[in-house]
FIKOLZA-1660 file (N, C-alpha, C; in steps of 0.1 Angstrom, whole numbers, plus 5000, padded with zeros to 4 digits):
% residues 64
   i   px   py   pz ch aa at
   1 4098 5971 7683  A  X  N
   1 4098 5957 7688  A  X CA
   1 4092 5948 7677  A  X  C
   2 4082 5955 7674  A  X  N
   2 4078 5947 7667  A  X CA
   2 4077 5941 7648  A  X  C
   3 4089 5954 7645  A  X  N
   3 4099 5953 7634  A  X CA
   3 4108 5947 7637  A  X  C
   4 4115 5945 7647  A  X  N
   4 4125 5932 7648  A  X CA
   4 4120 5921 7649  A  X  C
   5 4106 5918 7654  A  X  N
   5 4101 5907 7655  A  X CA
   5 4102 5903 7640  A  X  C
   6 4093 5910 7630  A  X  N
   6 4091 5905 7615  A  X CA
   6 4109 5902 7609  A  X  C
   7 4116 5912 7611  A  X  N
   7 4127 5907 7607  A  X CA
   7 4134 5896 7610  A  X  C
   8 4137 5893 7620  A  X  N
   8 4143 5881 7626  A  X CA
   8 4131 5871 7623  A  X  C
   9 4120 5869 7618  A  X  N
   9 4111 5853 7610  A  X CA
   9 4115 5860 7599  A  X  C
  10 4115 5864 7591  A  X  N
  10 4118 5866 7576  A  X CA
  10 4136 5858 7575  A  X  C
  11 4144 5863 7583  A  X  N
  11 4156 5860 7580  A  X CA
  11 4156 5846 7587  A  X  C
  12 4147 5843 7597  A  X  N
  12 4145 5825 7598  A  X CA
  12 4142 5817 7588  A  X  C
  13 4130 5825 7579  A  X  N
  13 4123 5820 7568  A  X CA
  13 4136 5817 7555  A  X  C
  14 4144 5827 7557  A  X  N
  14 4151 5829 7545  A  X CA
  14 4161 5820 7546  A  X  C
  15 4169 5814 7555  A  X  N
  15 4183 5808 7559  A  X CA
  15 4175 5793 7564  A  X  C
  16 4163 5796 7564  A  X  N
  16 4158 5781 7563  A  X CA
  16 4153 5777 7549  A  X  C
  17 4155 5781 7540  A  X  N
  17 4151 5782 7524  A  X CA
  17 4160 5780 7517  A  X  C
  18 4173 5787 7523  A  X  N
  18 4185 5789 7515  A  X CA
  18 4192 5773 7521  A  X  C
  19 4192 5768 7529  A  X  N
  19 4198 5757 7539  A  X CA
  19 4205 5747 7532  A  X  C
  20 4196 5744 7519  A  X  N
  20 4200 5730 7510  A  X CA
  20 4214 5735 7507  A  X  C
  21 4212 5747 7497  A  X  N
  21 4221 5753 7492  A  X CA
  21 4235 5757 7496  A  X  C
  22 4232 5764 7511  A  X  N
  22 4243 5769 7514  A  X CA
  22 4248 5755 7523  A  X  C
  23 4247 5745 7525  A  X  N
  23 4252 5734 7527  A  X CA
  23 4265 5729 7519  A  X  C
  24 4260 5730 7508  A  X  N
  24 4272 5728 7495  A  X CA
  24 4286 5734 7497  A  X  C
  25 4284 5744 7509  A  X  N
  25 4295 5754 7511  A  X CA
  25 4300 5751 7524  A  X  C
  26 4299 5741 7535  A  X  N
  26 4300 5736 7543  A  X CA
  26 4294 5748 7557  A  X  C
  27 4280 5756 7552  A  X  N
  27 4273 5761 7558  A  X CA
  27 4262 5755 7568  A  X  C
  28 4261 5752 7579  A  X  N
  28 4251 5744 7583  A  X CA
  28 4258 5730 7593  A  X  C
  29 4272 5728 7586  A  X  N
  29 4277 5714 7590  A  X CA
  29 4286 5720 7602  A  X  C
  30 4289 5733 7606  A  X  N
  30 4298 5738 7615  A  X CA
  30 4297 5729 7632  A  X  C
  31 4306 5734 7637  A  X  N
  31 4308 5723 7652  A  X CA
  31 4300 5728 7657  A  X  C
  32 4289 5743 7660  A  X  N
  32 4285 5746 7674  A  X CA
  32 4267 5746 7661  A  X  C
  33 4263 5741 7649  A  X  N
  33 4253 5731 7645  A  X CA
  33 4247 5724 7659  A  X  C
  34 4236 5725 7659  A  X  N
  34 4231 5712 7668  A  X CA
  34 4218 5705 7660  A  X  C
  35 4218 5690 7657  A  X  N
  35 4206 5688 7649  A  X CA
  35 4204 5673 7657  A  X  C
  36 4191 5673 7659  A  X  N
  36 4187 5661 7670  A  X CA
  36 4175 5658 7666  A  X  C
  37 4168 5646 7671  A  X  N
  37 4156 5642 7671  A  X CA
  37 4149 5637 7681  A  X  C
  38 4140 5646 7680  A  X  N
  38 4129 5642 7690  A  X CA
  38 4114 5632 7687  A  X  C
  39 4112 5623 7690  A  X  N
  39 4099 5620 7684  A  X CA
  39 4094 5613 7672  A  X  C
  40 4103 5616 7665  A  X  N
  40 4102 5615 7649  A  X CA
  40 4106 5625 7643  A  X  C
  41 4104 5636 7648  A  X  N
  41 4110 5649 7644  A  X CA
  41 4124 5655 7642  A  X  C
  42 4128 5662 7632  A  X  N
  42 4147 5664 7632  A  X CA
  42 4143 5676 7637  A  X  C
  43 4156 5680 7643  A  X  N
  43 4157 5697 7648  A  X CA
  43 4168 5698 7640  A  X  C
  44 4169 5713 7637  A  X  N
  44 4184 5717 7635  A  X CA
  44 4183 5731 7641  A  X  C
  45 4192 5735 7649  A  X  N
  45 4197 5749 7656  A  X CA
  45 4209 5751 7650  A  X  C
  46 4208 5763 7642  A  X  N
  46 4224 5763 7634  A  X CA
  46 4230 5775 7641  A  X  C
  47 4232 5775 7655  A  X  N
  47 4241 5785 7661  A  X CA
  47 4252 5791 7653  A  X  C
  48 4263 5781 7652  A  X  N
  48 4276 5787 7648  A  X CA
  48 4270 5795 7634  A  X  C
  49 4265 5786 7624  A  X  N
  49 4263 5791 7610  A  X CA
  49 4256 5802 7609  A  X  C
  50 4246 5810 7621  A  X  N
  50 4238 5822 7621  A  X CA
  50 4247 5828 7626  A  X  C
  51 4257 5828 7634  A  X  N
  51 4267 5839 7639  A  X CA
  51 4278 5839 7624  A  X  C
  52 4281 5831 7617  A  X  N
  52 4285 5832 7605  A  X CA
  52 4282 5844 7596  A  X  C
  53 4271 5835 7594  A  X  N
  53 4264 5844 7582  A  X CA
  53 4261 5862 7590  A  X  C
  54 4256 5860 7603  A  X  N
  54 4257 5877 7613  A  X CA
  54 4269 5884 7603  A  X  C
  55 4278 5880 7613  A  X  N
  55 4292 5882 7606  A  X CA
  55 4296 5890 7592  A  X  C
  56 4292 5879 7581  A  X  N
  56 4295 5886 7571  A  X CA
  56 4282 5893 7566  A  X  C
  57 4271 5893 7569  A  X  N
  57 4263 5901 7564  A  X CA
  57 4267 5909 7571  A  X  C
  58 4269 5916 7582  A  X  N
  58 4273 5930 7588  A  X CA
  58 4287 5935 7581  A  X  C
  59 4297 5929 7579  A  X  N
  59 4310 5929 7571  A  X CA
  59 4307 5938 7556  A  X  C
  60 4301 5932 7549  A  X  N
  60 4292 5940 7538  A  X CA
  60 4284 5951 7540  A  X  C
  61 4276 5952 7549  A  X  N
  61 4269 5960 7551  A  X CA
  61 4281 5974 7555  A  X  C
  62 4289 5973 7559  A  X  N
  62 4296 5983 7568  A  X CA
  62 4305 5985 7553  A  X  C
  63 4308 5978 7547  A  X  N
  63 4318 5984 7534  A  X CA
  63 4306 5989 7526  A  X  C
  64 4294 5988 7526  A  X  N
  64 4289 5994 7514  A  X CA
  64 4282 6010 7525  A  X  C
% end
């Protein structure tokens, strides 16, 4: 449990670091994206683009 725990914030950590970037790729801008504001504060929940990236990081993984 508690190796999934560290994995899943590392790969939070990591797809929130990579964000700028993979934006360039129309990563992030997908329809099921949700980014709002509360307060002052932006949110962004990138549903669709984490089932994305799921996707093909398992796609690779399985051919290698």
């Amino acid at each position: 449990m508690l190796r999934w725990f560290i994995v899943i914030f590392l790969a939070v950590i990591v797809f929130s670091a990579a964000l700028p970037w993979l934006e360039k790729f129309g990563v992030g801008k997908l329809p099921g994206d949700v980014r709002f504001t509360v307060f002052g504060k932006k949110i962004f929940l990138p549903f669709a683009s984490t089932v994305l990236l799921s996707m093909l990081i398992f796609l690779l993984a399985h051919l290698l």
